[in-house]
OpenMM code with the backbone's topology and positions (N, CA, C; nanometers):
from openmm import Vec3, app, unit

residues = "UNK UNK UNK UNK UNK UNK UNK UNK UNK UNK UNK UNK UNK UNK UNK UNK UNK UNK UNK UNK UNK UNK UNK UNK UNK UNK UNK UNK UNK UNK UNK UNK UNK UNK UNK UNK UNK UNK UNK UNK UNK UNK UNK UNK UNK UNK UNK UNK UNK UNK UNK UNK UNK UNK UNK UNK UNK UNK UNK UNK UNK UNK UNK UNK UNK UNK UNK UNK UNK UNK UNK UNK UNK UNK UNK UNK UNK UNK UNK UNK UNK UNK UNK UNK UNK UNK UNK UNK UNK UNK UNK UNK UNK UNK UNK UNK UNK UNK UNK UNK UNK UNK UNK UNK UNK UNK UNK UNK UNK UNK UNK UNK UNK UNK UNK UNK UNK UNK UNK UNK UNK UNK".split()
positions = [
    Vec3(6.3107, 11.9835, 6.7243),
    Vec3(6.1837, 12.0512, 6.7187),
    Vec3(6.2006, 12.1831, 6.6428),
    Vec3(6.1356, 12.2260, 6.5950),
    Vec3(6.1066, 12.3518, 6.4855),
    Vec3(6.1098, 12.4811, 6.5779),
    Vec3(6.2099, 12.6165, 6.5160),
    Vec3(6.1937, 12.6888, 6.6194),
    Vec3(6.0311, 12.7143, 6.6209),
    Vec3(5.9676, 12.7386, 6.4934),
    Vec3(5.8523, 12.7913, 6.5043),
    Vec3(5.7307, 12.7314, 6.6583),
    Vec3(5.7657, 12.5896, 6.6640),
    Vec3(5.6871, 12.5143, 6.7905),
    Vec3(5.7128, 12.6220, 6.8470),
    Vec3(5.8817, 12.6015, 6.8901),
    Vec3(5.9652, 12.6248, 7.0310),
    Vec3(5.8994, 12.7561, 7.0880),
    Vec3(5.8748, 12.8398, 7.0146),
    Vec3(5.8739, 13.0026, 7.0215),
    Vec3(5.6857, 13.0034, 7.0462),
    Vec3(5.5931, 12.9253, 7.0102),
    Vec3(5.4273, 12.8903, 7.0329),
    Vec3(5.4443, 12.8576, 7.1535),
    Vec3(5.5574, 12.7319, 7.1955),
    Vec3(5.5276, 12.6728, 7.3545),
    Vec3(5.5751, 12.7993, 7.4560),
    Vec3(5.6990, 12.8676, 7.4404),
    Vec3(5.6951, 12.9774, 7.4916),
    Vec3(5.5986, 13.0487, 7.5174),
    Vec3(5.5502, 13.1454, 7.4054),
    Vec3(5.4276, 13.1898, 7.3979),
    Vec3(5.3332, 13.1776, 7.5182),
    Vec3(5.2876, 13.0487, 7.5359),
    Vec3(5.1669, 12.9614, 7.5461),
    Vec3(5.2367, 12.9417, 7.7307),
    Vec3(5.3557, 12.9534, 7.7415),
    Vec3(5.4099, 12.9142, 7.8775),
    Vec3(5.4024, 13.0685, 7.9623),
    Vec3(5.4446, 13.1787, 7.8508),
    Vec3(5.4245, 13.3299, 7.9106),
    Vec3(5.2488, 13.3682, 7.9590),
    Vec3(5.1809, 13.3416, 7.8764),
    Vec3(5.0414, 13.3164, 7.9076),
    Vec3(4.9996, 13.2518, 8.0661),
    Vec3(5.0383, 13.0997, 8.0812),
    Vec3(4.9934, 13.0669, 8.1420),
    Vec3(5.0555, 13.1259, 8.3342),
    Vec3(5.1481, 13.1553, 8.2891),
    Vec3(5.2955, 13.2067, 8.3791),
    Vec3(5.2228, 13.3320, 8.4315),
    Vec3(5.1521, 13.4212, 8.3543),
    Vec3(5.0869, 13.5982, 8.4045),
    Vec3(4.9197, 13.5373, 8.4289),
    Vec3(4.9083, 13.4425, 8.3607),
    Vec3(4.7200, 13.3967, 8.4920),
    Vec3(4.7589, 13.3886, 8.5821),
    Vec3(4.8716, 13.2755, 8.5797),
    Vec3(4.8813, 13.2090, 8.7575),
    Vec3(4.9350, 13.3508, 8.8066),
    Vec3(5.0118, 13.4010, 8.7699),
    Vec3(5.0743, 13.5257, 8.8530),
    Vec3(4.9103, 13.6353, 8.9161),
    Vec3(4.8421, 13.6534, 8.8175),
    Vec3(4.7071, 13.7059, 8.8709),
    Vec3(4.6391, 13.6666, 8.9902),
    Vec3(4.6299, 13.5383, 9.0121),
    Vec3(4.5444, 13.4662, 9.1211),
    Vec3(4.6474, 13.4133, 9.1913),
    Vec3(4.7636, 13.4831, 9.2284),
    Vec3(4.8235, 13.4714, 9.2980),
    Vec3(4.8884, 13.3515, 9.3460),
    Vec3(4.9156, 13.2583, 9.2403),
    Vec3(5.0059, 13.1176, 9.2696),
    Vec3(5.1370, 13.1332, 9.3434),
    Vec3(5.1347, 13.0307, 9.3865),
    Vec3(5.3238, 13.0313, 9.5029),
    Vec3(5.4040, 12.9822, 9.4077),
    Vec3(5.4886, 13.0235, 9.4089),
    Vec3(5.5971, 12.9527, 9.3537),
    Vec3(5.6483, 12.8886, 9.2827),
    Vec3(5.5707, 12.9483, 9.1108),
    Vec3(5.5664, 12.9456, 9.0182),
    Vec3(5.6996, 12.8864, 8.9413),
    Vec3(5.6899, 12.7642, 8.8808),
    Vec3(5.8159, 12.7241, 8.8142),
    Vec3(5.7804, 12.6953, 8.6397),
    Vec3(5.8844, 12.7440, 8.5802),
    Vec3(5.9132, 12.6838, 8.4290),
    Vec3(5.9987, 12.6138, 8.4127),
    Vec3(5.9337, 12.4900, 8.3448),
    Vec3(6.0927, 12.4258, 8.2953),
    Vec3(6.0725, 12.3878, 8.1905),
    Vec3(6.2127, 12.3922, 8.0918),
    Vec3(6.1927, 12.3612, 7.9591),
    Vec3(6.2133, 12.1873, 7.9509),
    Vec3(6.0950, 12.1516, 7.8891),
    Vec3(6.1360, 11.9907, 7.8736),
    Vec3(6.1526, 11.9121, 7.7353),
    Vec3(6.2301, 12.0599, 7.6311),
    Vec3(6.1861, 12.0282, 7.4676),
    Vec3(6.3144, 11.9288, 7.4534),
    Vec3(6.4062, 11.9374, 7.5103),
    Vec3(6.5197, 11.8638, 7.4341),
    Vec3(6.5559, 11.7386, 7.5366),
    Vec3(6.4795, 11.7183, 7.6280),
    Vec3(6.4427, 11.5688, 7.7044),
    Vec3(6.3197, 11.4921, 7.7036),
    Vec3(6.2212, 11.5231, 7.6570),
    Vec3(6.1061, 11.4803, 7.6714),
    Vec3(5.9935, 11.5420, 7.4899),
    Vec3(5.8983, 11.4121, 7.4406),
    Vec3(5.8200, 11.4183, 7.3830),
    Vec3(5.6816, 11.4500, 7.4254),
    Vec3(5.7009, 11.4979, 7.5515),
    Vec3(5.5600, 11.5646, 7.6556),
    Vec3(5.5062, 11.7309, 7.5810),
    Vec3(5.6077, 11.7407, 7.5077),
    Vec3(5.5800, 11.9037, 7.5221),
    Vec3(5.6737, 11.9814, 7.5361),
    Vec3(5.6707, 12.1449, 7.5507),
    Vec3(5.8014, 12.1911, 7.5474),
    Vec3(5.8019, 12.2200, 7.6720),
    Vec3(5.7130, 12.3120, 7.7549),
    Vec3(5.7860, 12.3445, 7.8918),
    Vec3(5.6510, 12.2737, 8.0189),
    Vec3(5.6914, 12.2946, 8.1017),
    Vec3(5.6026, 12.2003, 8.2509),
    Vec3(5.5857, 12.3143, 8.3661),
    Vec3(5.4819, 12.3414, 8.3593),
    Vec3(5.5083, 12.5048, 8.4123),
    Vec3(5.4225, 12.4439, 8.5832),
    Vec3(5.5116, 12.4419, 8.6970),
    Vec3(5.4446, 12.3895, 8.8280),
    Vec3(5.3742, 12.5185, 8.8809),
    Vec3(5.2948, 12.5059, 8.9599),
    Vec3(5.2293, 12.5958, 9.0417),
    Vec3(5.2140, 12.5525, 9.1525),
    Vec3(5.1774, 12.6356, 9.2823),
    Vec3(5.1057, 12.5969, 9.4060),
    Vec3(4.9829, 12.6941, 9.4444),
    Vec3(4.8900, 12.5922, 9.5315),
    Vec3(4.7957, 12.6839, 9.5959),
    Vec3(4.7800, 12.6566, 9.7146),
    Vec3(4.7285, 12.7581, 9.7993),
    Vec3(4.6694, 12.7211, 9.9315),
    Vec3(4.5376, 12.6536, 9.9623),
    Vec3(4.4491, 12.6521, 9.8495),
    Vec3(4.3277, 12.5916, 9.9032),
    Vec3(4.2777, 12.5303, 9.7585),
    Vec3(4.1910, 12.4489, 9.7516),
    Vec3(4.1187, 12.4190, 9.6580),
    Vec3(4.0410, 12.5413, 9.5804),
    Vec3(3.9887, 12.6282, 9.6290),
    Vec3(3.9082, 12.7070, 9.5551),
    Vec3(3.9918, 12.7712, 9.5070),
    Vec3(4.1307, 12.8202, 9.5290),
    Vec3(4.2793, 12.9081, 9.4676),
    Vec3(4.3113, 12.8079, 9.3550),
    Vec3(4.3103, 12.6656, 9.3590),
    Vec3(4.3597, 12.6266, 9.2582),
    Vec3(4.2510, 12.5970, 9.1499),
    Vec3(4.1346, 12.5953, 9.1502),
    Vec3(4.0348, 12.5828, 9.1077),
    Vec3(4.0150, 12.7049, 8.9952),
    Vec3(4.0595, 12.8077, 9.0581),
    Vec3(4.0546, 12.9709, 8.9702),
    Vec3(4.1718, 13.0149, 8.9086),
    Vec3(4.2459, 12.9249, 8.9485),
    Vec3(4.3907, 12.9518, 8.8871),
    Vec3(4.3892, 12.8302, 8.7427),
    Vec3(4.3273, 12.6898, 8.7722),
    Vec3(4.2555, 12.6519, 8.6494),
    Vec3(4.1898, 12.7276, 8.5887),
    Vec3(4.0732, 12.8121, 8.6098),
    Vec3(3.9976, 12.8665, 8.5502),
    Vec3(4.0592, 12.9704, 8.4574),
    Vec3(4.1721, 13.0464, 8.5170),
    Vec3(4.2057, 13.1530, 8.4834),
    Vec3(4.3160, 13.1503, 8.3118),
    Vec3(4.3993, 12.9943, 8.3886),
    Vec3(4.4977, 12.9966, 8.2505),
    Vec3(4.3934, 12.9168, 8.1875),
    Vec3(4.2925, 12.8760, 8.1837),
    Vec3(4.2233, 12.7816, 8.0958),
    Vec3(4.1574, 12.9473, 7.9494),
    Vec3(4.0929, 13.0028, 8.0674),
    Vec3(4.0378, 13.1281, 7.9545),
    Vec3(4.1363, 13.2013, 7.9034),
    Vec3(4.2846, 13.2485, 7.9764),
    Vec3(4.3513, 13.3163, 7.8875),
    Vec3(4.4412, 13.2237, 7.7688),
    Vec3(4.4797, 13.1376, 7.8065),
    Vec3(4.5109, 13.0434, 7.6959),
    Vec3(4.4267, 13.0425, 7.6153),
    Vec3(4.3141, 13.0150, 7.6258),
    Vec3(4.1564, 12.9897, 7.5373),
    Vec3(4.1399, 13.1008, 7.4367),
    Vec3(4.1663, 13.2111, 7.5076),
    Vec3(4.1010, 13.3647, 7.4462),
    Vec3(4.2521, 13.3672, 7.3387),
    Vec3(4.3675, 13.3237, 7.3808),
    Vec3(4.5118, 13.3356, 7.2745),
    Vec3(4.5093, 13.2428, 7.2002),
    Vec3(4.3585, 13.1216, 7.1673),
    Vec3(4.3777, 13.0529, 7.0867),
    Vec3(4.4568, 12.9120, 7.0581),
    Vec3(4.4412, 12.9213, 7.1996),
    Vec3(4.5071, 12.7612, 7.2998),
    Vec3(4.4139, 12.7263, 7.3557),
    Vec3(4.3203, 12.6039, 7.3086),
    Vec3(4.2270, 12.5462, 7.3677),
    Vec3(4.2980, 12.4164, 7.4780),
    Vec3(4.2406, 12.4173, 7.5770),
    Vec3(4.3181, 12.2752, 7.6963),
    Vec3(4.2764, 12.1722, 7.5810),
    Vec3(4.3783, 12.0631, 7.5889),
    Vec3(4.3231, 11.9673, 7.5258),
    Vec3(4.2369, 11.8541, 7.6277),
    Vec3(4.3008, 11.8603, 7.7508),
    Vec3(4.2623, 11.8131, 7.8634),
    Vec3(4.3039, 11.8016, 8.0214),
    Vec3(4.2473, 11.8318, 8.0937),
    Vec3(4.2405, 11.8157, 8.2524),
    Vec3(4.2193, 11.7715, 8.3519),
    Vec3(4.2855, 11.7341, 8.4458),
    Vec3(4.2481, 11.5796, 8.5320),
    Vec3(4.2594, 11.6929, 8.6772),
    Vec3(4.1686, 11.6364, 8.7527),
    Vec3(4.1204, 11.6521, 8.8635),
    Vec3(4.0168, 11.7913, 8.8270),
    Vec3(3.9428, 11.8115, 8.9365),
    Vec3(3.8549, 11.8549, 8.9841),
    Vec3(3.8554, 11.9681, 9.0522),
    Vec3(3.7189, 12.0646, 9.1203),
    Vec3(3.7493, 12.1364, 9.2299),
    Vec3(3.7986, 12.0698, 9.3492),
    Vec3(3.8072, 11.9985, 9.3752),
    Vec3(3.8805, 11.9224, 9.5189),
    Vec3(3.9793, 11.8563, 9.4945),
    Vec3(4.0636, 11.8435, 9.3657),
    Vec3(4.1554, 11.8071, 9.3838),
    Vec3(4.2957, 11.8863, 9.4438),
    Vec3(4.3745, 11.8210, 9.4904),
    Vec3(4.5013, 11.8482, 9.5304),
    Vec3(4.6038, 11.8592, 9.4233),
    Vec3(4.5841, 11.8212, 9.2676),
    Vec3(4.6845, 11.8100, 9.1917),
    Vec3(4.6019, 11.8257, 9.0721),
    Vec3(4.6201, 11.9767, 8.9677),
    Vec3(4.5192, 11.9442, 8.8655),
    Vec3(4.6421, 11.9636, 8.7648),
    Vec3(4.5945, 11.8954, 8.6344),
    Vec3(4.7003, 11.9041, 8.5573),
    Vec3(4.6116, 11.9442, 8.4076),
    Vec3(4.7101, 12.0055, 8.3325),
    Vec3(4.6058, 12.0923, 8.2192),
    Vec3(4.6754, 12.0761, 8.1303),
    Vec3(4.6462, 11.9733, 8.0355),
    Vec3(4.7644, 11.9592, 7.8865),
    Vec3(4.7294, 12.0497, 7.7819),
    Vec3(4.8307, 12.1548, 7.7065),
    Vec3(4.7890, 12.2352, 7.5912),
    Vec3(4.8409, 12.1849, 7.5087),
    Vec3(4.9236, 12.0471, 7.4884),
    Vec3(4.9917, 12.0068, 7.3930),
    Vec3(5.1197, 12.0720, 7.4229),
    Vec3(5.2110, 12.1923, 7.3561),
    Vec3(5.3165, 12.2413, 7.3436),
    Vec3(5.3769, 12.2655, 7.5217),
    Vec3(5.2598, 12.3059, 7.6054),
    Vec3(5.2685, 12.3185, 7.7724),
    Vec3(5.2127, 12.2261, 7.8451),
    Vec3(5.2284, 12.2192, 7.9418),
    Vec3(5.1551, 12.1027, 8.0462),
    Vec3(5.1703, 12.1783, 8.1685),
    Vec3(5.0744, 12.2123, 8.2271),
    Vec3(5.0108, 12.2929, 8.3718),
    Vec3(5.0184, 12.1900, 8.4893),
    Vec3(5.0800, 12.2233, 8.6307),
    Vec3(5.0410, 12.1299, 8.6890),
    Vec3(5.0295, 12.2361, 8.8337),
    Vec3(4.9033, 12.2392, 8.8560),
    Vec3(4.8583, 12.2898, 8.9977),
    Vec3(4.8534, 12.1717, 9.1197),
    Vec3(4.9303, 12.1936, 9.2271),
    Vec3(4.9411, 12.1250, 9.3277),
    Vec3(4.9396, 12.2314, 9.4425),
    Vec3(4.8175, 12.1636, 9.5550),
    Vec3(4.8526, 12.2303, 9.7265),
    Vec3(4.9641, 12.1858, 9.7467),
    Vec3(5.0022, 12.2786, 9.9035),
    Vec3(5.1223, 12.2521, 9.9207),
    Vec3(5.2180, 12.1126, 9.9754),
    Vec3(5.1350, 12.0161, 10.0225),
    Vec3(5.1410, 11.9298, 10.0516),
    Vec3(5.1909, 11.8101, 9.9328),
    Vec3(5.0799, 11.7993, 9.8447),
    Vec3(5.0798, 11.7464, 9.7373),
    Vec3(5.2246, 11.7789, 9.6858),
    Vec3(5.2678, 11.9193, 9.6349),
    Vec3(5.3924, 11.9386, 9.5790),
    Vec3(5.4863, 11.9072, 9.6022),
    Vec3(5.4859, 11.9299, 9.7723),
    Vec3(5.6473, 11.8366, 9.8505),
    Vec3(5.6394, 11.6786, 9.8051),
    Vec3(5.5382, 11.6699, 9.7851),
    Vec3(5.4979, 11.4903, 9.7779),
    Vec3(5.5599, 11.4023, 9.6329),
    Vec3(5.4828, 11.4825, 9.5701),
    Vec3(5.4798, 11.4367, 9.3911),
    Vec3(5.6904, 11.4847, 9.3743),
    Vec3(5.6850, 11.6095, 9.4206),
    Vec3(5.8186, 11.6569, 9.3742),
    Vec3(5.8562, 11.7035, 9.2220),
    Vec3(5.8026, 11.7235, 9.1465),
    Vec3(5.8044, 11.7350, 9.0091),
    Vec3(5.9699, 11.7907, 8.9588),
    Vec3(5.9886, 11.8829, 9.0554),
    Vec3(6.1124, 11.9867, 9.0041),
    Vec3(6.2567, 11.8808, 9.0218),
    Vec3(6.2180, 11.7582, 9.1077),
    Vec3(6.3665, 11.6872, 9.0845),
    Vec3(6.3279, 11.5840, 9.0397),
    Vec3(6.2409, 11.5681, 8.9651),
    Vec3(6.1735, 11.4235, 8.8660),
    Vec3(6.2508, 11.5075, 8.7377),
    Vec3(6.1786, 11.6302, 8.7177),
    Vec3(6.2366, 11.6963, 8.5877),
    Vec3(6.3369, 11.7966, 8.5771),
    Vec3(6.4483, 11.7463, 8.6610),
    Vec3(6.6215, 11.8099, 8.7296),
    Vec3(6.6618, 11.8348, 8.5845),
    Vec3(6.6566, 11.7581, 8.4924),
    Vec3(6.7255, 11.7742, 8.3648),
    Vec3(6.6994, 11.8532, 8.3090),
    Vec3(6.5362, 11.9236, 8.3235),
    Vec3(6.5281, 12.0530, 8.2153),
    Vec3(6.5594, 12.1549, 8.2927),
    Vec3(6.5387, 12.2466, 8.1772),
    Vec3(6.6448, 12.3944, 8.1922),
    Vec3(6.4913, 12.4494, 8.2648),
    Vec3(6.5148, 12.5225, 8.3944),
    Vec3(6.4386, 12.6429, 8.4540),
    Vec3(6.4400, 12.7154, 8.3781),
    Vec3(6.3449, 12.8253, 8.3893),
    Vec3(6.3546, 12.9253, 8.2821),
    Vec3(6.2394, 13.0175, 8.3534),
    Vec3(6.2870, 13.1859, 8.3753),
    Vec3(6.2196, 13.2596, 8.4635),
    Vec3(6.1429, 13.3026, 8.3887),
    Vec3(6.0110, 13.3281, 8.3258),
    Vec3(5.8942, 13.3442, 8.2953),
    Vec3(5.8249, 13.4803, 8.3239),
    Vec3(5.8325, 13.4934, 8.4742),
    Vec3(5.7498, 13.5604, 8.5780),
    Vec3(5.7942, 13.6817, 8.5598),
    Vec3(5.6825, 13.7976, 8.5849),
    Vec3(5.6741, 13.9491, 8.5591),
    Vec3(5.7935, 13.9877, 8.6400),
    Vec3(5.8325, 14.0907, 8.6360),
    Vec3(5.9098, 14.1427, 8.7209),
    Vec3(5.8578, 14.3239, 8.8056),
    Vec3(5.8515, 14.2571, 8.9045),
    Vec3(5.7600, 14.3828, 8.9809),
    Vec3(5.8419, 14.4612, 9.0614),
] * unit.nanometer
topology = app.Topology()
chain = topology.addChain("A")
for resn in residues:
    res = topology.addResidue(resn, chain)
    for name in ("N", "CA", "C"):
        topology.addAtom(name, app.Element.getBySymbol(name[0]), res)
């Protein structure tokens, strides 16, 4: 992959990494999935406590991505879902309650990519 992508999906992963950090997501993960996977470069997990938290935490990386010129290309689930997922092409968003997350497991489906700390430092 081209550094030029590599350094956009970054970009585009720091973005989505300081919304969720705004509306207060749990336990915020990055992982890089450029040199295992044709998904994209990184898979950035989130959690929420309620539907309406994950609902605004969609809302939130949807407009700041949007406003940096990263339109979603597309999004599955709803306000009531338990698992919303938000493809930007170069990133892939995946909001899960907490339930859902222990469930799906994402972080040892995608053991092979590299973590990568993202998150502000306060």
């Amino acid at each position: 992959m081209a550094e030029k992508d590599l350094s956009t999906g970054r970009k585009m992963a720091e973005l989505a990494v300081h919304a969720l950090e705004d509306k207060k997501a749990e336990d915020v993960r990055v992982i890089d999935i450029s040199g295992i996977s044709t998904l994209g470069d990184y898979f950035i997990i989130a959690g929420g406590s309620s539907s309406p938290q994950l609902s605004a935490m969609r809302d939130e990386v949807d407009e700041r991505l949007g406003r940096a010129g990263f339109p979603v290309r597309s999004i599955e689930g709803d306000d009531h879902a338990k698992w919303i997922l938000m493809d930007f092409g170069d990133i892939v968003v995946h909001l899960f309650d907490r339930e859902s997350r222990l469930f799906y497991d994402l972080e040892r489906i995608w053991r092979d990519g590299k973590e990568v700390d993202l998150t502000s430092k306060t």
